[in-house]
N, C-alpha and C positions, 0 to 999 in steps of 0.2 A: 598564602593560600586562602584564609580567611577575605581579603581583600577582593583576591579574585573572584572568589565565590560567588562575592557579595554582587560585583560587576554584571558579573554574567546571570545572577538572579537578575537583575532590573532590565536587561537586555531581553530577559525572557520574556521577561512581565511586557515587555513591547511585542515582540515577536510575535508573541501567541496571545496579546491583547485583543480587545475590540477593533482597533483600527487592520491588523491583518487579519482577521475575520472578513470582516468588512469587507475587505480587498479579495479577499478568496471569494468571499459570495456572488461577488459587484461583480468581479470577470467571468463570472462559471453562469451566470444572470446574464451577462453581454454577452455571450457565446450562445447561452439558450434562446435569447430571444432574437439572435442573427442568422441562428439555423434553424429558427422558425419552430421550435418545440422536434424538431427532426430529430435529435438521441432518444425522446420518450417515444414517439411515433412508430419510430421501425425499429425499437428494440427485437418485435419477431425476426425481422429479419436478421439482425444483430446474433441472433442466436442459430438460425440456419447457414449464416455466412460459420460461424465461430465448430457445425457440426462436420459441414465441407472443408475445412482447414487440418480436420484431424492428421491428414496424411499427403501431404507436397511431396510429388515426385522433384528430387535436384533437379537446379538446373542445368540445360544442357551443356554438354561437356564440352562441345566445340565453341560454347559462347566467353567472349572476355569477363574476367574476375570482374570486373568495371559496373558489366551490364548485368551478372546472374541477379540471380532472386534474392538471394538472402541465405540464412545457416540454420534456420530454424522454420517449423512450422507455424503458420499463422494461431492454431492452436497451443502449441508449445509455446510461442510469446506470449497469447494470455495467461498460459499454466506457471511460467518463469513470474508476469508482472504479479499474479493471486498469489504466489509461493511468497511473496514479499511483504502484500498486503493482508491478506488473510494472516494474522501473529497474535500478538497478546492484546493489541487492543479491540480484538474481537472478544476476549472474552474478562479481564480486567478492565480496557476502556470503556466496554460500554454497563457495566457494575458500575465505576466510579462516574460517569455521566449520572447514572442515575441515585447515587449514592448524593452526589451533591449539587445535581439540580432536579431530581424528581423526577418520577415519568413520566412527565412534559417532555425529558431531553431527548426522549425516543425519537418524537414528531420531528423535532428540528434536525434530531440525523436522519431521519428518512429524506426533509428537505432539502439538508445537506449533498444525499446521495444523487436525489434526482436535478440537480445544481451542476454536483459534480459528474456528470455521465458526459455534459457538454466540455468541460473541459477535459476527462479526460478524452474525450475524439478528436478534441483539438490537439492533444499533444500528441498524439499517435501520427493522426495526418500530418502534422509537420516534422514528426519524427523522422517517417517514410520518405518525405518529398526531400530534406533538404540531408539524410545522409551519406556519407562516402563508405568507400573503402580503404582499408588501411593497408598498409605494406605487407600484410602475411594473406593476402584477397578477402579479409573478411568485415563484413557492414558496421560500422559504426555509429549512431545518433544518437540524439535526445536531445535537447534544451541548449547545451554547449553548442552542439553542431549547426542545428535553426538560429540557435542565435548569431553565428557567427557566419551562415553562407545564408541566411535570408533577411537579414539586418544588415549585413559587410562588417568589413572587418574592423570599423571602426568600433563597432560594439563590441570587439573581441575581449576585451577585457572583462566585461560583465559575464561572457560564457566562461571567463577563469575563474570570476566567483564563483560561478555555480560550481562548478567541477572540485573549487578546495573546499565548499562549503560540503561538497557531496561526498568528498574523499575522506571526511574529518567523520562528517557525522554517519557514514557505514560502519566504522568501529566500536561506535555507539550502539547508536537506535537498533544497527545489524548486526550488530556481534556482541558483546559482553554484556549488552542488557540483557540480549535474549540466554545466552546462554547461563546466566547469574536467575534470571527468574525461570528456569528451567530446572537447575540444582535446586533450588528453594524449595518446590514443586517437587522434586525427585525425594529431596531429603525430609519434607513432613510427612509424605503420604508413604515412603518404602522405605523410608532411613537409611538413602545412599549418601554416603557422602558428597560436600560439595565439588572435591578435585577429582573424582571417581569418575559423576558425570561430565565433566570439564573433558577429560581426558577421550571418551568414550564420543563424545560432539566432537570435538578436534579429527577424531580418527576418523569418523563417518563422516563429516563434512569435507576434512580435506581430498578423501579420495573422490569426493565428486567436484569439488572446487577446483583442483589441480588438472582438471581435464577440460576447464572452458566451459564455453557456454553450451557449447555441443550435448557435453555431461550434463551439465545444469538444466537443461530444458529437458533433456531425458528423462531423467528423475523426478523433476517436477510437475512433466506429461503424467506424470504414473501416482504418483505421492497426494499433489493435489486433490484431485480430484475423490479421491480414496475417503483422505482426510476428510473434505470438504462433505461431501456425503454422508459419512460413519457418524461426523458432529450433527451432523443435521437431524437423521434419525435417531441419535439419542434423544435430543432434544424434544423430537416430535415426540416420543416415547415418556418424555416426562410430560409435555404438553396432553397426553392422553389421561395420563394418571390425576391431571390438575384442568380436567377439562373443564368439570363447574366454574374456573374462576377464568376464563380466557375470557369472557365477554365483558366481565367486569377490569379486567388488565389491558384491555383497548380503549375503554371505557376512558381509565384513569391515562392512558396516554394522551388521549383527546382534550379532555378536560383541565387536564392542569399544564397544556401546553401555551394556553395563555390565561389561566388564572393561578395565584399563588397556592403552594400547598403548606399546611402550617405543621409544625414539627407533632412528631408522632412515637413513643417508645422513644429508642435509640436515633431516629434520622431526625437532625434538624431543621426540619423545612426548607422552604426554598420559593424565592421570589422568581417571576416568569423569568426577568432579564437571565437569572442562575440559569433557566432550563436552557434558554437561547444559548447563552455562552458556553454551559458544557457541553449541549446539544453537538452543536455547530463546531466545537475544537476537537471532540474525540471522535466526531464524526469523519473529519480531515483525517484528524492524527490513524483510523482504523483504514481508510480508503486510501488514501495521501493523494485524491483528488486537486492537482495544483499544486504541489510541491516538486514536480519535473521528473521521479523518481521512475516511475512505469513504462513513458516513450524510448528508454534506453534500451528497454528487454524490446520495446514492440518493432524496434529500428533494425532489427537483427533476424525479422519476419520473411519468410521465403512469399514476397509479395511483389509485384509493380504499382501497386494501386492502392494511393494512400487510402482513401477514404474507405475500401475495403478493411484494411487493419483497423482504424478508427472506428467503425461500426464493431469491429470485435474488444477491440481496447476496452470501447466505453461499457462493454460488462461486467468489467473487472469492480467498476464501483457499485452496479445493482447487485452482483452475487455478494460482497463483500457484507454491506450495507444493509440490501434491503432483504435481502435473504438468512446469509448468518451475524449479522446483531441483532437482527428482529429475531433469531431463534434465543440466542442467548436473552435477550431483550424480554420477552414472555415469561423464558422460564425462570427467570426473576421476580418478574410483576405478579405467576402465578401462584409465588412459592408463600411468600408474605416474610419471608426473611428478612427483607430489604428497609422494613420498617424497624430492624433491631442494631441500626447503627453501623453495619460490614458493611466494606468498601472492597473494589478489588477483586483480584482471581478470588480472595477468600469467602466473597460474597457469591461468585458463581457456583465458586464447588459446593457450597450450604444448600445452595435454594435447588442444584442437582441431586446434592442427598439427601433433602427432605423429600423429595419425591422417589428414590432409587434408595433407599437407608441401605447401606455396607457398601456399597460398590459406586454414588455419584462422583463423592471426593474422589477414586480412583480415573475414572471417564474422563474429567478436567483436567487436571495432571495429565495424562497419558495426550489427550487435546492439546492441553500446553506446550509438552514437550514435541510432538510433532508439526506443531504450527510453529513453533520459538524457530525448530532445526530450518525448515522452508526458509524462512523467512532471513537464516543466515545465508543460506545458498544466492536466494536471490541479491541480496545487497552485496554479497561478494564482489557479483559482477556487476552492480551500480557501481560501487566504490571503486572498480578494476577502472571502465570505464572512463571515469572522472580524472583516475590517476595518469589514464594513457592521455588524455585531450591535453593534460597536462607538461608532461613528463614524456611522452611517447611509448610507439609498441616495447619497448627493452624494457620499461618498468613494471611490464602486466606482471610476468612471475615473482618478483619481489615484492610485489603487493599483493599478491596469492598468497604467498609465505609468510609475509608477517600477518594479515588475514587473521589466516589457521591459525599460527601459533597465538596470537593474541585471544581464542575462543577462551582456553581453561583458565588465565588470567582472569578473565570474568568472572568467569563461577564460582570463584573463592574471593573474588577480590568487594571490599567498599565500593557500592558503584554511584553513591550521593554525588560526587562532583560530577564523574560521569556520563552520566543521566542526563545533568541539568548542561553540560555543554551538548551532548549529543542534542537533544530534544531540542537546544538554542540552533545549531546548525540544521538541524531537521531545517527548523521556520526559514531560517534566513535560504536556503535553498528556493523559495515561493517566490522569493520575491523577482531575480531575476528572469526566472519563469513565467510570473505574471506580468512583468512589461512584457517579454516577446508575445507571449499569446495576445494579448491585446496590440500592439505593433500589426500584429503577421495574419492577426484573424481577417481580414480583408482575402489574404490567401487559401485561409481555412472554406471559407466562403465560396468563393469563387470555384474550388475544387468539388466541393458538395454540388454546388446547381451543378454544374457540366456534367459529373458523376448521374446525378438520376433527371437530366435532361439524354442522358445517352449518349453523350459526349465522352466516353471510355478513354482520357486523356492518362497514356501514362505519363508518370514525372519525369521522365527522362534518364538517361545513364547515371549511375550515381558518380560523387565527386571521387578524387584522387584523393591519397589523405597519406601524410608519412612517407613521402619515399625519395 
């Protein structure tokens, strides 16, 4: 085990090295500057397209399974991909960003975010364009799918990495982590036990995981948003209380995003490359801009027209990013906790109750546990996903079920190896994602100009898939 450990520590250390930074940047950079700054541009619009999508009439009944729209609403796909993204490294990752590269690392996730808005519209539009249907009439895509009907089928093999890389690490990244850092959370701040909460996720996850994506986007129509909001205004509510110091925490974001900052109390310092690096990996690791993970929820959107869902996808990384880790982000830099050495959810919940005394620690937790639970929903059906490209439609339920039952596993269990294999499969998932986007961006392309030339080019019927 030791051995293995060791392996798959070095493997990380490449993974989530400088050189797949690099690579995340360098494509999400070729995608910006190919669609012309076009994701930052009509983000308004991105947001009025994402307000019109609240409620897709089905489609029509007389039309073949082939051709309908989709099982979901173009909103409820964003709400499924945020249920995923929006978790703990919204409020741990971006603590530990600034725990060990300073708050410099803020800047470089904010430019992380606006990097990644272009890739994620690229993986949406080619989510949309190249997916099928499967044998029970319902849409299937992401990364596997483009990869394999917009490359052929000689690349087929690289969409099976992605799909074991994707199948492996939802048990991870989307289940036992989340629900092990949920108990943790449950058990300092209410003294539940860890298999109590184990038990209690299992039962409310599965009755919504057991129901598809149908369940899944329902609830994350609803949850989402909820969440998403209720964090936000906390946060602003602590930013009122520490409003003196908001000009001087922008201040310091600015400034030490390219000069070093020198140790202080508890933190010890941090060279700018530190800011870049944690910047730029928790900024990934909180959006998962480029890791293939989001066009699966968006491929399942009641839409004809990719570049529509695209323009909504690509919100998933400004709400995520430049909204709540800039919230969490502040209420860090305004609290001055951050200079006493905490890393981590435990650095969030502090710099929340110095500003809210009795009740911050409780706000984070409660935050935790609601973003942990999403976040298990939505990877459910990543990893379902991956398992059927794999495996076919007869193994979605059996990976539902072990799913579930593997959530309270977590919450009691050592999750050190864990961790470090999920988080190893997180990265390696990027990679076969980032050759097709760069392959297929020529397509990406090509759909944008026609798209707002007026050229209302739908994709076509989607594929056959399983039968």
């Amino acid at each position: 085990m030791e051995m293995l450990t060791n392996l798959l520590g070095a493997i990380n250390g490449v993974v989530w090295g400088p050189l797949m930074l690099v690579l995340l940047l360098g494509v999400g950079i070729y995608l910006q500057i190919g669609l012309k700054l076009m994701p930052i541009r009509k983000l308004g619009m991105g947001f009025k397209l994402m307000w019109q999508g609240r409620d897709v009439k089905p489609a029509d009944k007389s039309a073949s399974k082939a051709s309908s729209d989709g099982e979901i609403s173009p909103f409820n796909a964003l709400m499924t991909a945020l249920s995923a993204t929006i978790g703990t490294g919204n409020i741990a990752g971006v603590a530990t960003a600034i725990a060990l590269g300073g708050p410099g690392a803020v800047f470089w996730m904010w430019i992380t975010a606006l990097v990644g808005m272009a890739t994620k519209f690229a993986e949406a539009v080619l989510a949309v364009r190249y997916r099928e249907t499967d044998s029970t009439g319902h849409h299937i895509g992401g990364p596997m799918f483009y990869i394999k009907n917009g490359l052929g089928k000689k690349w087929l093999w690289l969409g099976g990495l992605f799909s074991f890389f994707g199948a492996v690490a939802a048990f991870g990244i989307g289940n036992t982590v989340q629900s092990n850092s949920v108990a943790d959370a449950m058990d300092a701040t209410f003294g539940v036990p860890h298999w109590l909460t184990g038990v209690i996720i299992m039962v409310l996850a599965g009755a919504v995981i057991l129901g598809g994506i149908k369940r899944i986007a329902k609830v994350a129509g609803k949850l989402v948003p909820i969440m998403g909001v209720a964090y936000v205004l906390a946060g602003l509510l602590v930013l009122i209380v520490n409003a003196g110091q908001i000009g001087e925490a922008f201040r310091l974001i600015f400034y030490y995003a390219f000069n070093p900052i020198a140790a202080a109390g508890g933190f010890a310092g941090a060279a700018v490359m530190a800011a870049i690096r944690f910047g730029v990996a928790r900024g990934i690791f909180s959006n998962e801009a480029g890791l293939g993970s989001a066009p699966i929820a968006h491929a399942a959107a009641q839409t004809r027209n990719p570049v529509r869902q695209g323009l909504i996808a690509m919100l998933g990384t400004f709400i995520d990013t430049i909204i709540v880790c800039t919230i969490t982000a502040l209420v860090i830099l305004t609290s001055t906790v951050w200079i006493d050495g905490e890393a981590g959810a435990s650095l969030t919940a502090l710099s929340f109750d110095a500003a809210l005394p009795g009740f911050g620690n409780q706000i984070v937790a409660v935050a935790l546990a609601v973003f942990a639970f999403t976040t298990i929903l939505g990877w459910s059906f990543y990893g379902e996903k991956c398992c059927q490209f794999l495996f076919g439609t007869r193994s979605i339920m059996l990976y539902r079920v072990l799913f579930v039952l593997a959530i309270p596993l977590g919450a009691i269990a050592q999750l050190g190896f864990i961790w470090l294999m999920a988080d190893t499969f997180n990265a390696m998932m990027a990679i076969p994602n980032l050759i097709a986007l760069a392959l297929l961006s020529p397509v990406v392309f090509k759909l944008t100009r026609d798209y707002f030339a007026g050229k209302d080019i739908l994709p076509g019927e989607a594929l056959d898939h399983d039968k």
